[in-house]
ZALUMPA-76133 format. One record per residue: residue number from 1; residue in one letter; x, y, z of N, C-alpha, C in turn. Coordinates in steps of 0.2 Angstrom, whole numbers, m for minus. Example, Ala and Ser with C-alpha at 12.3 -4.5 7.8 and 13.67 -1.06 7.14 Angstrom:
- 1	A	66	m28	39	62	m22	39	66	m16	39
- 2	S	64	m11	35	68	m5	36	64	0	39
***
This chain:
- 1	X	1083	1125	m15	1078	1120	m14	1079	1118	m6
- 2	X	1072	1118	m5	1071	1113	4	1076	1108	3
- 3	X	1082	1109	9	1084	1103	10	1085	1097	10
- 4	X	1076	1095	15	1072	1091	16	1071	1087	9
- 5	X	1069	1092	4	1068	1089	m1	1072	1086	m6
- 6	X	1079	1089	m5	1084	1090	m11	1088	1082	m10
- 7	X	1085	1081	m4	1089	1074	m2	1085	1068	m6
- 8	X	1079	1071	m8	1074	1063	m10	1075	1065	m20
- 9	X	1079	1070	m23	1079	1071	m28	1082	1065	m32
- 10	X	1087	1063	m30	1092	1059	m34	1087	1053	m37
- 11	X	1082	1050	m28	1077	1043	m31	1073	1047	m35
- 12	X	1072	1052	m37	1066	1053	m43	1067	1049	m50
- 13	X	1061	1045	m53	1065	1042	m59	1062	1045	m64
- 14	X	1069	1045	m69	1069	1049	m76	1060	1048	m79
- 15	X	1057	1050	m81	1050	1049	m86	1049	1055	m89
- 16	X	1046	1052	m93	1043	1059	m100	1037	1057	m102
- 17	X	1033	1061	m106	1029	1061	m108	1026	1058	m115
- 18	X	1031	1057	m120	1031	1055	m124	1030	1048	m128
- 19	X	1030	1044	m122	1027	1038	m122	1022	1037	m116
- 20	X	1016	1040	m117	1010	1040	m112	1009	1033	m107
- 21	X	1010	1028	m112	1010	1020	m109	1015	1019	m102
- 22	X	1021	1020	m105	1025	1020	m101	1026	1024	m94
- 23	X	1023	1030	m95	1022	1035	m90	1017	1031	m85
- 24	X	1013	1032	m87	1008	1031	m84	1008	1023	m80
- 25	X	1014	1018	m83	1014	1012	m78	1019	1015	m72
- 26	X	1025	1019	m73	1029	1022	m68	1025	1026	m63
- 27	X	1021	1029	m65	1017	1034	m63	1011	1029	m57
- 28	X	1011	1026	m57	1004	1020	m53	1009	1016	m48
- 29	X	1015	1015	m51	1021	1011	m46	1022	1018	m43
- 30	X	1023	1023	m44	1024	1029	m37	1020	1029	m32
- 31	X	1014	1028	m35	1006	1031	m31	1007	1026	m27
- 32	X	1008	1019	m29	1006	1014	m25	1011	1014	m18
- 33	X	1015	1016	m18	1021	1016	m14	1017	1022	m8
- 34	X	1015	1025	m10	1012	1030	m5	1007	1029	2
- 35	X	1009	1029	7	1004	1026	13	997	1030	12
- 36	X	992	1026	13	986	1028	13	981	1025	20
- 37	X	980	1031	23	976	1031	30	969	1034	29
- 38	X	962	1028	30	954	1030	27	952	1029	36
- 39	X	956	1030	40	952	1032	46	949	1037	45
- 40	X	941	1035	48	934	1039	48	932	1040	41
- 41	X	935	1037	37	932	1039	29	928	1031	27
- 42	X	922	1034	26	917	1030	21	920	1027	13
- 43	X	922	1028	10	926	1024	4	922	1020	m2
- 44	X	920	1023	m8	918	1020	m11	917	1021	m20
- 45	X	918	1015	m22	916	1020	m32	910	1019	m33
- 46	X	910	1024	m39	901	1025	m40	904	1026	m48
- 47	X	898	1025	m52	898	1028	m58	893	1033	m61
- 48	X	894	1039	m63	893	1044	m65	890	1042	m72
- 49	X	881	1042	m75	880	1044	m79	879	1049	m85
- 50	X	883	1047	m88	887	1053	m95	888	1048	m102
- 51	X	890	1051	m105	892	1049	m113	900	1049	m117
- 52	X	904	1045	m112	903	1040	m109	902	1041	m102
- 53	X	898	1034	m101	900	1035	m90	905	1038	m87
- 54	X	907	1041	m82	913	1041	m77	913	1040	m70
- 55	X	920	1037	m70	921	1033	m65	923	1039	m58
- 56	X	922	1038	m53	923	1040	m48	922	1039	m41
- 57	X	928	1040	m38	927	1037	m30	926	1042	m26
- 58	X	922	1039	m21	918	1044	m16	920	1044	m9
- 59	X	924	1050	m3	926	1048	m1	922	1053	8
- 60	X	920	1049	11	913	1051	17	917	1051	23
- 61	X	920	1059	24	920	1059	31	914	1058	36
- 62	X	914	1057	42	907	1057	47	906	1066	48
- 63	X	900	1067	45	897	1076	49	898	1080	44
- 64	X	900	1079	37	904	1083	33	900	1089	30
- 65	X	900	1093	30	896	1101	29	897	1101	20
- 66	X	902	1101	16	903	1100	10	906	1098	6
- 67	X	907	1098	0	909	1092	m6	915	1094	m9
- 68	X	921	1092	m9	926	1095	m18	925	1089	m22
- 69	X	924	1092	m27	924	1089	m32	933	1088	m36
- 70	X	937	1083	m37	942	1083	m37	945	1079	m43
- 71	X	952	1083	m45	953	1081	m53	962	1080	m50
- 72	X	962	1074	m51	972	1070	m51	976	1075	m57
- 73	X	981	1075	m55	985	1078	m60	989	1073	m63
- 74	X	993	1074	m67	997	1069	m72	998	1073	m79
- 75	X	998	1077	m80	997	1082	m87	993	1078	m93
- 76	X	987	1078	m90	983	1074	m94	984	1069	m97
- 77	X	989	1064	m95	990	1059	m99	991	1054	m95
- 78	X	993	1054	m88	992	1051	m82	986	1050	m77
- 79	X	988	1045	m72	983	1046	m68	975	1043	m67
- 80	X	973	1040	m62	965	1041	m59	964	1037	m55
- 81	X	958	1035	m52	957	1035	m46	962	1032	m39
- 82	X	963	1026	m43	968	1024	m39	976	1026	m38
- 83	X	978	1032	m43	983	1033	m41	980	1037	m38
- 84	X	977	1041	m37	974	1049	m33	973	1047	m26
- 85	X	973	1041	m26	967	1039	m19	972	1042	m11
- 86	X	980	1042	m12	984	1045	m5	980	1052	m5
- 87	X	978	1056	m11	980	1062	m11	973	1062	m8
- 88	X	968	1060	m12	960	1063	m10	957	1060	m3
- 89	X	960	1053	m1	959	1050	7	961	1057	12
- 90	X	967	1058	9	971	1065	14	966	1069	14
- 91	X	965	1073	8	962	1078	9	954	1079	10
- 92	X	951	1072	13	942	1073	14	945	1073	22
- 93	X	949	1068	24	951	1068	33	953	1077	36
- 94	X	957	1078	29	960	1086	33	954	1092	33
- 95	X	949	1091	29	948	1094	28	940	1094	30
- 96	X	938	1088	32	932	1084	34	926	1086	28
- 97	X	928	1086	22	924	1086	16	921	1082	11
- 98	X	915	1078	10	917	1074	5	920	1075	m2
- 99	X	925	1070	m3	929	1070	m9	928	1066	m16
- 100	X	924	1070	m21	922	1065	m25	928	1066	m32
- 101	X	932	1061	m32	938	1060	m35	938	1057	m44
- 102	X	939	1060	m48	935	1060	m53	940	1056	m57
- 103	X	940	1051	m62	942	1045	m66	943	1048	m74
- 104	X	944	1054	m75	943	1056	m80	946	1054	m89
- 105	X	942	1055	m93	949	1052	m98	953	1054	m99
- 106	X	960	1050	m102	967	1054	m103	969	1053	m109
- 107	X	973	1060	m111	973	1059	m120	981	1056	m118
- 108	X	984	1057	m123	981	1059	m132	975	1053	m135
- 109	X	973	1048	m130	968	1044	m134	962	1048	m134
- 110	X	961	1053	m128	955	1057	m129	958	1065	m127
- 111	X	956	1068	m131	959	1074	m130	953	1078	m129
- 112	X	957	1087	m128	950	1089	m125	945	1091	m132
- 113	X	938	1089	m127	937	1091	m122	934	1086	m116
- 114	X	938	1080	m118	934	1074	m113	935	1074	m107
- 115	X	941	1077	m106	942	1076	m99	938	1083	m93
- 116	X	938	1088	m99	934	1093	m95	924	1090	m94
- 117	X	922	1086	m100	917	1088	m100	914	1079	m96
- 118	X	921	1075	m94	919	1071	m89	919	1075	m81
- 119	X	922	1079	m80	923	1083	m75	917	1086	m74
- 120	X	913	1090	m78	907	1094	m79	903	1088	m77
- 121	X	901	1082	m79	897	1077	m78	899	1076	m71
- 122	X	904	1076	m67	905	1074	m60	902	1081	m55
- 123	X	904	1083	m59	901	1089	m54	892	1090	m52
- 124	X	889	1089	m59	882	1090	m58	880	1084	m55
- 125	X	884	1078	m56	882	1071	m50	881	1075	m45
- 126	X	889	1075	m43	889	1078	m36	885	1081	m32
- 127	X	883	1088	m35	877	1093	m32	870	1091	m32
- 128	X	870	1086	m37	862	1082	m39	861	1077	m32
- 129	X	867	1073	m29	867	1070	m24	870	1071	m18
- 130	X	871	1079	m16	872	1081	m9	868	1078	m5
- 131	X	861	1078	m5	859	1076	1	858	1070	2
- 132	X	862	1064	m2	864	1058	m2	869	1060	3
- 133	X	873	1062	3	880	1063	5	879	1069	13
- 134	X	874	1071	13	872	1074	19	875	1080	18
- 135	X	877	1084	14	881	1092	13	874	1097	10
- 136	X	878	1101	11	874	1106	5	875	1106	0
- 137	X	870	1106	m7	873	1106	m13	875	1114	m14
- 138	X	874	1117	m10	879	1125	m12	884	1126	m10
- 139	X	886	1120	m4	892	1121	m4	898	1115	m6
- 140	X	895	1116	m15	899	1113	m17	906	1115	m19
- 141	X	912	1112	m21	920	1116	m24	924	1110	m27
- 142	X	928	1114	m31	931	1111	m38	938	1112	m35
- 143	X	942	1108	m38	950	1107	m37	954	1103	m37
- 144	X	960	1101	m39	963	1098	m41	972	1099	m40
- 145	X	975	1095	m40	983	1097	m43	985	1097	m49
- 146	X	987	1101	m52	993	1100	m58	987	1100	m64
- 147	X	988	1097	m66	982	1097	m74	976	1097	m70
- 148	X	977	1092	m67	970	1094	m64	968	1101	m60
- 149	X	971	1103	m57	968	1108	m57	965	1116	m61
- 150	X	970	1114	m68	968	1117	m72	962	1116	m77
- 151	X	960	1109	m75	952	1107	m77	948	1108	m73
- 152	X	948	1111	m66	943	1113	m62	944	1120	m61
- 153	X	949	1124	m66	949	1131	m66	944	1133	m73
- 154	X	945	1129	m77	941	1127	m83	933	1126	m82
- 155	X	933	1121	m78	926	1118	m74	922	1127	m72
- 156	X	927	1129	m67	923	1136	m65	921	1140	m70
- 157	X	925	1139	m76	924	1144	m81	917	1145	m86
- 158	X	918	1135	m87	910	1133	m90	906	1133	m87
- 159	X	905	1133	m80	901	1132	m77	895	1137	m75
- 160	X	902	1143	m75	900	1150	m75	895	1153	m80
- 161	X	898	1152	m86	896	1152	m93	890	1150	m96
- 162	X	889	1144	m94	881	1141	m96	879	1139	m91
- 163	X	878	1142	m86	874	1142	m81	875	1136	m77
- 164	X	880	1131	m77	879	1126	m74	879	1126	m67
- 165	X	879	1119	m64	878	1117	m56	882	1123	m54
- 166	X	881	1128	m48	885	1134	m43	890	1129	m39
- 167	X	897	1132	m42	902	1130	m37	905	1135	m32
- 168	X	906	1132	m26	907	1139	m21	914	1141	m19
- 169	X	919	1135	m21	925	1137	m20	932	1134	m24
- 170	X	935	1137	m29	940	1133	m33	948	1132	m27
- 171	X	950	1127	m27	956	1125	m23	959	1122	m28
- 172	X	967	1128	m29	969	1127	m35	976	1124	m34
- 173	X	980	1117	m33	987	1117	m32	990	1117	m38
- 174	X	997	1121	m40	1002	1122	m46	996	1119	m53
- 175	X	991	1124	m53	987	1122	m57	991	1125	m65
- 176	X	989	1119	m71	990	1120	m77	988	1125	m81
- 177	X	988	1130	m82	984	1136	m87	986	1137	m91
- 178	X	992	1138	m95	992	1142	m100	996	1136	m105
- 179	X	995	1135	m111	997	1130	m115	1004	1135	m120
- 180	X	1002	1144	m116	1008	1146	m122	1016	1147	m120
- 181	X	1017	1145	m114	1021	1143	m109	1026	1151	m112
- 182	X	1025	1155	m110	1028	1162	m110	1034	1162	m106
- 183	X	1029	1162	m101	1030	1167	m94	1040	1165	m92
- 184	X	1043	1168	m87	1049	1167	m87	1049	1160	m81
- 185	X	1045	1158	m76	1047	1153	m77	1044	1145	m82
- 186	X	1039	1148	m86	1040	1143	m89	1046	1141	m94
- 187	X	1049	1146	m96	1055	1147	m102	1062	1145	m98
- 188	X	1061	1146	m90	1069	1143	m88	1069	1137	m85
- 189	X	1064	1134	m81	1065	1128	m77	1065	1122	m84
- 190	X	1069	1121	m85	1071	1116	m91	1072	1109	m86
- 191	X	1076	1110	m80	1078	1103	m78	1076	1101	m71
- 192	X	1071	1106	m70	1068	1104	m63	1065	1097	m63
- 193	X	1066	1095	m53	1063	1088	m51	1056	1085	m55
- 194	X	1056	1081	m57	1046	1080	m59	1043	1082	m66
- 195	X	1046	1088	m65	1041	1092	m70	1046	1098	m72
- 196	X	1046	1097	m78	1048	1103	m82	1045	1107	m88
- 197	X	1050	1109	m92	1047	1114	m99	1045	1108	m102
- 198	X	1050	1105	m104	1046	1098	m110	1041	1094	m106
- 199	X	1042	1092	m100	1033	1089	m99	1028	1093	m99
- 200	X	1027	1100	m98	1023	1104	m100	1020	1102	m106
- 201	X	1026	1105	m111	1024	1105	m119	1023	1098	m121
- 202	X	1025	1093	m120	1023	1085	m120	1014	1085	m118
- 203	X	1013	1088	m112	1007	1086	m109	1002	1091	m113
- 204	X	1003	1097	m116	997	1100	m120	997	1098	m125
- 205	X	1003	1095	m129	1003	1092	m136	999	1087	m135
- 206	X	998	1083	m130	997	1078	m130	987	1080	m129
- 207	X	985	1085	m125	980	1085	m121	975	1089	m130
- 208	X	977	1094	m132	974	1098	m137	975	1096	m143
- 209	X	981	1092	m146	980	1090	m151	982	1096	m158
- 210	X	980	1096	m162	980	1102	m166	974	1105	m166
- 211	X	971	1105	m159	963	1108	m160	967	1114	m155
- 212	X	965	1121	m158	969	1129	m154	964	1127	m147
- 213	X	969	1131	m143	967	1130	m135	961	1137	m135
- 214	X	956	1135	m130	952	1139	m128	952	1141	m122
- 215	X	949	1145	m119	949	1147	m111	948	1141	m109
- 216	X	944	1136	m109	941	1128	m104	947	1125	m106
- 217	X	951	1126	m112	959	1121	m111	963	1124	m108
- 218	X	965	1128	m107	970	1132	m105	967	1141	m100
- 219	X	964	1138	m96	961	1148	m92	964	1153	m94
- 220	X	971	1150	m92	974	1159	m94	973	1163	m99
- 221	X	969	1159	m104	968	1162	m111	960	1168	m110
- 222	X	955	1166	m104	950	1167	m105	952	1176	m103
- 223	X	947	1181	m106	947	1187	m107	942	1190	m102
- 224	X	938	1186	m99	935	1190	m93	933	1185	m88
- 225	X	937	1187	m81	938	1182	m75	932	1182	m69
- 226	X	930	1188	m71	922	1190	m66	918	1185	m64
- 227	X	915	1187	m59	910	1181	m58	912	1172	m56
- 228	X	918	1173	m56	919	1167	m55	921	1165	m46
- 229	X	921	1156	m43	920	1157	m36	927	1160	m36
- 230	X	927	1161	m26	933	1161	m22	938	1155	m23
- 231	X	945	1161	m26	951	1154	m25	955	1153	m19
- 232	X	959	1146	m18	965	1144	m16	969	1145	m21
- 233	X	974	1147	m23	980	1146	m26	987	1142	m24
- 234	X	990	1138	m24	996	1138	m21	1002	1137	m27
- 235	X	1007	1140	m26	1012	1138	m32	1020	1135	m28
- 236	X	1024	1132	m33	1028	1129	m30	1034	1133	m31
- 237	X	1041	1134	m29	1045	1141	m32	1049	1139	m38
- 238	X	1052	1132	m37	1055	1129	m43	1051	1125	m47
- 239	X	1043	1127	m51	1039	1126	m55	1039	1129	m60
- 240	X	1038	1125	m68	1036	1128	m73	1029	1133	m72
- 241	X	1026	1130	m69	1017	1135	m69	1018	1140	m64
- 242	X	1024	1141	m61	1023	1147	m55	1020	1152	m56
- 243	X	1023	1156	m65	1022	1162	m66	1016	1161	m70
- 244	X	1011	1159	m73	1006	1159	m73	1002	1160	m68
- 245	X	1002	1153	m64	997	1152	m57	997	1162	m54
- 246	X	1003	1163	m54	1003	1171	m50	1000	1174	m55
- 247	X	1001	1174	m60	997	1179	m64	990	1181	m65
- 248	X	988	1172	m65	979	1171	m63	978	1174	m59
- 249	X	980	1175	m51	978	1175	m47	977	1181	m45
- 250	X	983	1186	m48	982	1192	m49	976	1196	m53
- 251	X	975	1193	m58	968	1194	m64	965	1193	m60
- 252	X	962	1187	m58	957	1187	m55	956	1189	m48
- 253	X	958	1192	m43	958	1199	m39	956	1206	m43
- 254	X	961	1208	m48	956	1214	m51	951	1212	m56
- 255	X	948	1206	m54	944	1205	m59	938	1204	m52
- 256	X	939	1205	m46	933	1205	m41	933	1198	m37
- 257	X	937	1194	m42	938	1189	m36	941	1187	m30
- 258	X	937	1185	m24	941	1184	m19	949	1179	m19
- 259	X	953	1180	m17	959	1174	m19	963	1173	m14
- 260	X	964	1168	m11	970	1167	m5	975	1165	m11
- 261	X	983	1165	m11	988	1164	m17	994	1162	m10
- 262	X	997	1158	m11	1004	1156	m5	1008	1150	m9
- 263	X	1012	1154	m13	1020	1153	m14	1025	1150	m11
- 264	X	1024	1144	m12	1030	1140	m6	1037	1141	m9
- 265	X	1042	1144	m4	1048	1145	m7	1052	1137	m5
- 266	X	1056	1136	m9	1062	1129	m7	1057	1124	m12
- 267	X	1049	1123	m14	1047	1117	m15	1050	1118	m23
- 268	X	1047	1110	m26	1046	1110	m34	1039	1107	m35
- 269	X	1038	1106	m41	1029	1104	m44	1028	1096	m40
- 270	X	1025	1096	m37	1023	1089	m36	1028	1086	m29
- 271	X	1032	1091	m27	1036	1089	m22	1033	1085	m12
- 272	X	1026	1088	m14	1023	1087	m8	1019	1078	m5
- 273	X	1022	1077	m11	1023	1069	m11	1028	1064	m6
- 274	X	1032	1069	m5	1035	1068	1	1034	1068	5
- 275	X	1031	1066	10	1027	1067	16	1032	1068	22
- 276	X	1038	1065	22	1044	1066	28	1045	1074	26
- 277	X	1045	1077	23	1047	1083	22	1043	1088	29
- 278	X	1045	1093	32	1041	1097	36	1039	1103	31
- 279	X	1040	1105	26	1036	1109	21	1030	1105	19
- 280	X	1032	1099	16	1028	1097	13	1022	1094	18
- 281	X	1022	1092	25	1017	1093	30	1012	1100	30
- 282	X	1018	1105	30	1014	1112	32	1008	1111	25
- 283	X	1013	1110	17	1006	1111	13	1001	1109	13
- 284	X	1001	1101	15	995	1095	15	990	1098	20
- 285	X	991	1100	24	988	1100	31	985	1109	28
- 286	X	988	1114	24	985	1117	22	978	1119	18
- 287	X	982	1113	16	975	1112	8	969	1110	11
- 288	X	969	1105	15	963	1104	23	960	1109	25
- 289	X	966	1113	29	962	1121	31	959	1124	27
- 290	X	961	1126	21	958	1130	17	952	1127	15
- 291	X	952	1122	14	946	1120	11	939	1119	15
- 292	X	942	1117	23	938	1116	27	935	1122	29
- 293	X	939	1130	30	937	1134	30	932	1138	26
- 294	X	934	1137	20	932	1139	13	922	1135	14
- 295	X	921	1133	14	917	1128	15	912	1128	21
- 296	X	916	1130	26	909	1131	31	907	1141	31
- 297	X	910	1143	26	907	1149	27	901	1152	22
***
């Protein structure tokens, strides 16, 4: 592990999944503790009309060329706007993109597919209101961290599939995919920092419910990758979703997809919260890059 990071392990506090209530208050006392700078960002909620509404905040650089659409992680049972808001402030400044930051709902009181098909309603806002927002709606992109991310690799899926609003770039961090947790690292990291096997398997129990996983719950299930936008991948090395994340990434390459994939060695799931860290600078300032790039091309 980064030694940078090994030294913030010990203050990590214990939390599980299993009592959703109480994650989720532990989980808002983290977020709240994180410094948030809205220099040159517009700042606002809106509500998304859908069945039900959704809530979402809107975050406006000056001059911004294009939109992500963005989904908070929490293993679907955490998380929204305002816990997200360090992460999505960051990423509309690095990236000089607007960030439309989506409230989505959390199971087990709603399981899928609410939280994907809140995601889908944010998206076709979005693109319906680009030139509210002064972007191109073509160049709009999907992405998220952690569960979230694996809702906006979902998001590209359906999207692709019933012809929905054209998304132009998926920006994927240690995204959630696979619900059958196989691969060798899901089967070994049992006690890593943050995030391990049992919060994985807590948060898909928690998210699917007894209803079998489809490709829109879990991507790595989906049997053809074609046609889908250009990815970012990023994975983490001491991560339950490493070997998935790589795996996808792989597929979708021989499946025609364009894909940048960068494997950070030393980090774990969610470590980039760290902000004193110089890894976790290099990654934040990335996710910026890449999207900024991604975006005006």
């Amino acid at each position: 592990m980064d030694p940078e990071l090994e030294a913030f392990v010990p203050l990590f506090p214990r939390t599980d999944l299993d009592d959703p209530v109480a994650a989720r208050e532990k989980f808002s006392g983290l977020a709240a503790a994180i410094p948030v700078d809205l220099t040159g960002l517009t700042v606002e909620d809106r509500t998304v009309p859908a069945d039900p509404d959704v809530t979402v905040r809107v975050y406006r650089p000056d001059d911004a060329r294009g939109a992500l659409v963005w989904m908070h992680g929490g293993g679907f049972v955490m998380g929204d706007v305002e816990t997200e808001h360090p992460w999505a402030a960051r990423i509309a400044a690095s990236s000089g993109a607007v960030v439309v930051s989506v409230g989505y709902r959390l199971s087990p009181e709603n399981r899928f597919p609410a939280a994907l098909d809140d995601a889908y309603a944010a998206l076709g806002w979005t693109v319906e209101h680009a030139a509210e927002f002064g972007v191109d709606p073509a160049r709009v992109a999907v992405g998220g961290h952690s569960a979230g991310a694996g809702l906006a690799a979902g998001l590209a899926l359906r999207s692709r599939d019933e012809q929905g609003p054209p998304i132009h770039f998926q920006l994927l961090n240690q995204p959630g995919l696979d619900d059958r947790q196989e691969t060798w690292s899901q089967r070994t990291f049992t006690g890593t920092p943050w995030f391990d096997r049992d919060k994985a398997t807590a948060g898909w129990r928690h998210y699917l419910g007894e209803r079998p996983a489809t490709a829109y719950a879990a991507p790595a299930r989906a049997t053809d990758l074609s046609g889908l936008p250009p990815a970012y991948i990023a994975t983490a090395e001491l991560c339950p979703n490493r070997d998935e994340d790589i795996e996808y990434a792989l597929r979708l390459l021989r499946s025609g997809v364009s894909v940048e994939l960068h494997q950070w060695p030393g980090t774990f799931h969610g470590s980039q919260a760290i902000l004193s860290a110089e890894v976790s600078q290099r990654q934040n300032a990335e996710l910026g890059a890449v999207l900024r790039r991604a975006l005006s091309s």
